[in-house]
Each structure stands twice: as C-alpha cells, then as structure tokens.
C-alpha positions as CSV (number, residue, x, y, z in Angstrom):
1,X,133.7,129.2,93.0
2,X,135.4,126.5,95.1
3,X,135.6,126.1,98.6
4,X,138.4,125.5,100.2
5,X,138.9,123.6,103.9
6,X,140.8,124.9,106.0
7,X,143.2,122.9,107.4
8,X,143.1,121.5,110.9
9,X,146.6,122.5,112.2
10,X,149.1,120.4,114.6
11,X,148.9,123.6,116.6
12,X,144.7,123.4,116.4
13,X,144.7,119.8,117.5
14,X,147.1,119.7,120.4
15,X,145.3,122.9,122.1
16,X,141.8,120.4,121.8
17,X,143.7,117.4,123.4
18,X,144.9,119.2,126.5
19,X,141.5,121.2,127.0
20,X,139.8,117.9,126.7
21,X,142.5,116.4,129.1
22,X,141.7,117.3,132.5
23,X,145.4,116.7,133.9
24,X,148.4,118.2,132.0
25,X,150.4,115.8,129.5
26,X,153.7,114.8,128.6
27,X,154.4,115.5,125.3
28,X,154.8,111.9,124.0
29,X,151.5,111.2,125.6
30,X,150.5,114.4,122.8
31,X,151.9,112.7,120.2
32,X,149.8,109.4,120.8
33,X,146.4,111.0,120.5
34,X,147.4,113.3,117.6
35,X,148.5,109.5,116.0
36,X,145.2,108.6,117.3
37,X,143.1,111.3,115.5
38,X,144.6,111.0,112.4
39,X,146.8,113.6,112.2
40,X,149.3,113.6,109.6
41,X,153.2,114.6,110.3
42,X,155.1,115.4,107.7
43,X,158.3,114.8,109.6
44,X,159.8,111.1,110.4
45,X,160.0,111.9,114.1
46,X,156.3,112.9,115.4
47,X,157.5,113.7,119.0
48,X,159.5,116.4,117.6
49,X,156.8,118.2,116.1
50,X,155.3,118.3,118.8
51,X,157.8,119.6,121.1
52,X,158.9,122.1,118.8
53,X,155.4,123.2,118.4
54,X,155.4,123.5,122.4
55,X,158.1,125.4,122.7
56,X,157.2,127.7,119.8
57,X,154.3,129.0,121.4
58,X,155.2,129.4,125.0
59,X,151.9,132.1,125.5
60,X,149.5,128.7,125.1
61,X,151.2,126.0,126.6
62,X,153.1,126.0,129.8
63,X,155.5,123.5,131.7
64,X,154.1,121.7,134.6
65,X,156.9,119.1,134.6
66,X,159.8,117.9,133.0
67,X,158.0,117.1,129.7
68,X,154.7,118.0,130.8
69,X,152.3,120.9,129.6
70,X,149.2,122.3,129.9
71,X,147.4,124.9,128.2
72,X,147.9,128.6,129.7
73,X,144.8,129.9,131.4
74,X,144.4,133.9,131.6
C-alpha cells in the first residue's frame, strides 16, 4: 500500500507564519515568507492568494490594520 503526504496547505503555512510572528503582518509581508518557505502558488499573482485566503476564513485571521492580520485567539 502507498502512502500518501498530505499536502502542506497555503492555509497551513500562513497560520505557522503569524504564530511564529510575534507582531501582526501585512499581507504582502505573508506573501514574502510563504515565497521564502517554498510554497508553491498556482496563481500568477501570490498576494492574491493570500488575501483571498484571509478573507476566506475570517474565524482565524483578524484585521489589526489596513492590510494587517493576526491570527484570532479564543
């Protein structure tokens, strides 16, 4: 039987970055250290995926400025 990975999502990576970061981000800043890791967009604009992901999931990542996030904390 195979094993299969399981994929590291955008989602995965960008909730590691701002727990890691101890001051909230803007989203380019996001984008950098996604670059930075390796990550691989599938889009051509990289900053969009990440904002989209942002605003996609508005229970984990909240607005501290304009452009800026941080993770939720309950």
């Amino acid at each position: 039987m195979k094993k299969t990975k399981k994929r590291v999502t955008i989602k995965m990576m960008m909730i590691d970055i701002l727990k890691r970061s101890k001051t909230p981000l803007h989203y380019r800043e996001i984008t950098k250290r996604l670059i930075a890791r390796g990550y691989k967009f599938h889009r051509k604009e990289p900053e969009r995926s990440v904002y989209i992901t942002i605003k996609r999931n508005p229970k984990l990542f909240k607005k501290v400025k304009p452009a800026t996030f941080a993770l939720k904390t309950k």
